[in-house]
N, C-alpha and C positions, 0 to 999 in steps of 0.2 A: 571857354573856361571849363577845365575841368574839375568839378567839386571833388569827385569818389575819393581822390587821393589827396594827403598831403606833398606838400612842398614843404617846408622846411621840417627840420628834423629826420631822424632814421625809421619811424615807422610807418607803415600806412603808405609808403610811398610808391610811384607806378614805375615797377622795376624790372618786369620781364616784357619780351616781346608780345608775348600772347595777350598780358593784360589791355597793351597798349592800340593791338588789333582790334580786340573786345568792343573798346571804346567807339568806335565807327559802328560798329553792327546795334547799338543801341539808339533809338528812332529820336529821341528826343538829341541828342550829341548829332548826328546825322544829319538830320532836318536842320540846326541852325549852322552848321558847316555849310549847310548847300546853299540855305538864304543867303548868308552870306557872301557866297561865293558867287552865287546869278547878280544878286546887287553889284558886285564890281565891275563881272564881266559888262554888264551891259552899260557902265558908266564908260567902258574904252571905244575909243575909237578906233583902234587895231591891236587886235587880238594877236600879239607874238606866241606867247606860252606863256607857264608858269617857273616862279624859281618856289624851290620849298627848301628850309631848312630847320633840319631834325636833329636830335641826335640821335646817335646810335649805338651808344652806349646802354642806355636806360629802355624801360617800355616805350617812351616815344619813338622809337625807332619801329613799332609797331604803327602808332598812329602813322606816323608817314608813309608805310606801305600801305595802308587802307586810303591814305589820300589819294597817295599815286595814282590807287587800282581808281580809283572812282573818277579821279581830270583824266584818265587815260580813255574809260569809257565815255564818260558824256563827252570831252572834247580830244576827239579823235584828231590827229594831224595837225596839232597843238603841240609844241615843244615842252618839254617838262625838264630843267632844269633841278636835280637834286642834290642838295651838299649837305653830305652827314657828318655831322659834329661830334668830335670827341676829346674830353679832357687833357689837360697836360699831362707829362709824366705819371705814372701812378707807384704805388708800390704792393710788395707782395702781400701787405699786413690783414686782411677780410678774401677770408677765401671765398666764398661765397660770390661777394663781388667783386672778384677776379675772373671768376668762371662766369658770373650773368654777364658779366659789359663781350665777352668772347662771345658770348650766345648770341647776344643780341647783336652785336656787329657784323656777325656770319647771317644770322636771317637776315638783318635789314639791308645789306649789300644785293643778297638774292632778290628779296624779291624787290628792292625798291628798283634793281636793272631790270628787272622782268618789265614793267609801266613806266620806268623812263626813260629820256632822251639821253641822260648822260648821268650817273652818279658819281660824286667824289668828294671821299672824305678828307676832311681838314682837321687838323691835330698840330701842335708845335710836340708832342710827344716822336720816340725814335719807333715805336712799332706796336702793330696793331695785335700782335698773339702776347701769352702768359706774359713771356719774359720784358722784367723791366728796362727801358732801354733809358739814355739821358737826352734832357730836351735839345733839339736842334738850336744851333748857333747861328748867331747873325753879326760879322764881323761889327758892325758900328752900332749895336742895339745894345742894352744892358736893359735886360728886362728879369722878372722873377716868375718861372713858369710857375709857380702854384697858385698866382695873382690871377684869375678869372680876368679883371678889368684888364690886366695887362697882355693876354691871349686872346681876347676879343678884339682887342685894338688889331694885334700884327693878324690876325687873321681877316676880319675887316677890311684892312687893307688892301693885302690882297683880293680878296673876292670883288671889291670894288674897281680894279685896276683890270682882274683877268675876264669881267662880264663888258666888258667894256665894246667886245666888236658888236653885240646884241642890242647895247642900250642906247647908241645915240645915236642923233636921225639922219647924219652927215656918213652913217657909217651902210654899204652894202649886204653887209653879212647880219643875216634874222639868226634866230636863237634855233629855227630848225638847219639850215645852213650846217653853223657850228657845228652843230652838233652830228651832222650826216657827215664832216669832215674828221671826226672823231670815232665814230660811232662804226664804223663799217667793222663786216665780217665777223658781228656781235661782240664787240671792245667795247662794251658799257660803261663800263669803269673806267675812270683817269685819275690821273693823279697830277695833283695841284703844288706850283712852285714862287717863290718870290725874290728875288734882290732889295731888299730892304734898309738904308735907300742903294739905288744905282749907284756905284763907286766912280762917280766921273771926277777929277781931278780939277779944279778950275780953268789949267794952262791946255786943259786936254781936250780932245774931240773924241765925239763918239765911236770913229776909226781906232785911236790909240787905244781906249779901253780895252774894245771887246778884243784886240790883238794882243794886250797883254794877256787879258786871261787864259789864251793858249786855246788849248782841247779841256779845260774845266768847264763843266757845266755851270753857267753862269748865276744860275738863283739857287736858293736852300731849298730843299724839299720840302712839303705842309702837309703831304698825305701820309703821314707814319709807317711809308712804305721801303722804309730803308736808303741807304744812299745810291740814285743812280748813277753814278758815275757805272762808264763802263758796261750799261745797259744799253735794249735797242731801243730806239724810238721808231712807232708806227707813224702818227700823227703828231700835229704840234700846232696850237694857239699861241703865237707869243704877243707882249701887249708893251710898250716902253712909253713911260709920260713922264712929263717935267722938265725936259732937256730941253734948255733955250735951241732956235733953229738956226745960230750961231757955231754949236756947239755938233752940229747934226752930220757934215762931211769935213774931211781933213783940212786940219788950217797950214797945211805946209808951204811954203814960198814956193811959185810958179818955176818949175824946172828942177826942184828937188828931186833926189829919185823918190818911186812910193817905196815905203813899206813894206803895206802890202796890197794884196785886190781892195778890200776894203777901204781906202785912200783914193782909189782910184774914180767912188763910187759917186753923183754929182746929188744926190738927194738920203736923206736919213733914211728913208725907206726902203732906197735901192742899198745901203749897207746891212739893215737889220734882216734883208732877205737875204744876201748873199754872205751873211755870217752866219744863218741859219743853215742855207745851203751845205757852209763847206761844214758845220760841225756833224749834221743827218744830212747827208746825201741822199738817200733812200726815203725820209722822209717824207709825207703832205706835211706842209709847213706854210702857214697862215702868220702874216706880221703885223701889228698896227702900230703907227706911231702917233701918239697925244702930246699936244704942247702945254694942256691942265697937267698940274701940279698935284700931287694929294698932300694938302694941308696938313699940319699937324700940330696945331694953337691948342688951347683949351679948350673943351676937355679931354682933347689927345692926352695919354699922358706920357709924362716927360721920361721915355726909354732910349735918349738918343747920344751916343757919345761926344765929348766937348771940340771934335774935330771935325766939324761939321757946319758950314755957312749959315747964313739963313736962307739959302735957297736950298739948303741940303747937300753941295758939295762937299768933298772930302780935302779939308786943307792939311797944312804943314802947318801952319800958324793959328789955333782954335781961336774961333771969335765969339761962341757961345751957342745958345740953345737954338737951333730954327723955324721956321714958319713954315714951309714946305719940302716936301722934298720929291727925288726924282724915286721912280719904281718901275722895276722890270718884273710884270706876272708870267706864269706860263701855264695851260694845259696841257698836259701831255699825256697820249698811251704807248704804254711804256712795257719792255718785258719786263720790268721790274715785277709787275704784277702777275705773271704766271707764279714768281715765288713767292709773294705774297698771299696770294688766295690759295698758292698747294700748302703752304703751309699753316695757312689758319686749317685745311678742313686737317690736317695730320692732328694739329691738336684737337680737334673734335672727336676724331677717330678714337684719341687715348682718355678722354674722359669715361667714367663710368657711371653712367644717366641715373642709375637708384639712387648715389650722391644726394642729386639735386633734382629730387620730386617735387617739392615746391615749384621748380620753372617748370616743370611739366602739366606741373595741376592747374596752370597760368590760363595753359589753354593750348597746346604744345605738345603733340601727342609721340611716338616713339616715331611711326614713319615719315612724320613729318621732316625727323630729324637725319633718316634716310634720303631722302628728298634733297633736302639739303646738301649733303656730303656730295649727292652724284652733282649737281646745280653749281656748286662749289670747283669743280674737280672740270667742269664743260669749259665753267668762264675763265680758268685759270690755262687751261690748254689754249684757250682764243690768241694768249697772249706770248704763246712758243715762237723764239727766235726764228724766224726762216720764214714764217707765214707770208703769202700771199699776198704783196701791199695792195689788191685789187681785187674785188668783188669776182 
């Protein structure tokens, strides 16, 4: 708990990165981080890694690089799972805090990839620099991006569906794994995706879906990194839960012709790899298929359109609100993010730092902010179209 600052109201609150750094290098905040932290480790019986999430909007995007740096030190060859939080849509109305949530999102991306395994920020927002973008859509969802409650849910969900190869004990892949599948040739960063719910049809199989949706990329974007359609993909975690295993290969009558390859395929698994296959060929592509359901009773709240079962199927005849439904997460590194990160540090570049002395007086010094730009400008090249899919 941190006293120094308020939470609620506009003053007093921990708003730049520097402050948020601050906060670790002081003995008493430091010390009960660590007790804390030895007491749990030593209640596990296998030590995967850590997941942290911060935001990175606010100063806390500072504390979480100072967490980073310190699980990164004392537990070396530990996974560190990082997911940086940030608000929904914003507008351009507080210049001030247009230009910190920018600052702060640029340093905490640097240095939290610096001490992690993997960073990726989550946002139902359209994009991470100045300009305001409108929140991402989700065919069967009616939700109100400025409801907090209602953006921790869809994001929730997701993170719950795309950690999924890491957390259960039925499954091979550890959170260092993952992350070495993602992570090569320094692509720190991913970016995080969801289908919310899967649009399976009742009469339909998981062949006929994913062959209607063609060459569209099958989930909505979460990382505020624009739309990737038409982007490459390096790597790729994808996760699909909820679909009865009825529902899993083609129900077509014995002698029909197929379709397509994916009809042809005798288990869910062998279709969700070779849909993967044919959309990134080029691809590492990682697939897991879950017959749990993500629940969505109370205190879910009710974002779901009336055409929707109560397993979550998408009907022709609405029967009412559901109890679960089906969900496709995805990681991916993506080139999306070379133009993302060129273009956050562009807007860095056109800021004029005596502006906004305050976030410098934070703790924040001028080269630091050089440091940055070049650190910006490395990780954003990682993710140029043509790269080497190998070490």
């Amino acid at each position: 708990m941190i006293q120094k600052y308020n939470h609620d109201g506009e003053a007093g609150r921990l708003e730049a990165f520097g402050q948020g750094e601050s906060i670790l290098k002081e003995p008493r905040y430091l010390e009960e981080l660590e007790d804390r932290l030895h007491f749990y480790v030593e209640e596990c019986d296998y030590l995967q890694g850590f997941q942290i999430l911060c935001d990175l909007h606010d100063g806390f995007s500072g504390v979480g690089a100072k967490a980073t740096e310190l699980l990164h030190d004392e537990y070396s060859g530990r996974g560190i799972m990082t997911w940086g939080l940030l608000p929904g849509p914003y507008t351009l109305g507080d210049p001030q805090k247009n230009i910190y949530r920018l600052l702060n999102t640029a340093f905490g991306l640097v240095h939290l990839s610096a001490h992690s395994s993997l960073v990726c920020p989550l946002s139902l927002g359209g994009s991470l620099g100045l300009r305001p973008e409108p929140p991402v859509n989700f065919p069967h969802l009616c939700y109100d991006a400025a409801l907090p409650f209602h953006c921790s849910a869809i994001l929730a969900t997701a993170l719950d569906t795309i950690t999924v190869p890491y957390r259960l004990y039925s499954s091979p892949v550890s959170m260092v794994h993952l992350a070495d599948m993602l992570n090569f040739s320094g692509k720190k960063v991913v970016t995080a995706g969801a289908s919310i719910p899967f649009p399976l049809g009742p009469s339909q199989s998981l062949p006929d879906t994913l062959m209607q949706l063609g060459g569209a990329t099958p989930w909505t974007p979460l990382s505020a990194c624009g739309d990737p359609s038409g982007t490459h993909c390096f790597a790729q975690s994808v996760v699909l839960r909820g679909l009865d295993k009825a529902c899993h290969t083609s129900r077509l009558t014995p002698g029909t012709p197929l379709p397509s390859l994916l009809h042809a395929c005798s288990t869910g698994e062998e279709v969700l790899a070779q849909y993967l296959q044919q959309q990134q060929p080029r691809a590492r592509s990682s697939s897991h298929l879950l017959l749990t359901p993500c629940k969505v009773v109370p205190p879910y709240p009710c974002l779901f359109s009336s055409s929707l079962s109560q397993q979550g199927l998408v009907l022709d005849n609405p029967t009412g609100a559901g109890e679960s439904i089906p969900v496709l997460g995805a990681l991916c590194s993506s080139s999306s993010l070379n133009r993302t990160l060129g273009d956050l540090a562009k807007e860095l570049t056109k800021l004029n730092l005596r502006r906004w002395a305050s976030f410098m007086e934070a703790g924040v010094e001028q080269d630091d902010l050089g440091e940055l730009l070049q650190d910006l400008h490395s990780l954003a090249q990682c993710y140029q179209h043509g790269d080497s899919l190998m070490d």
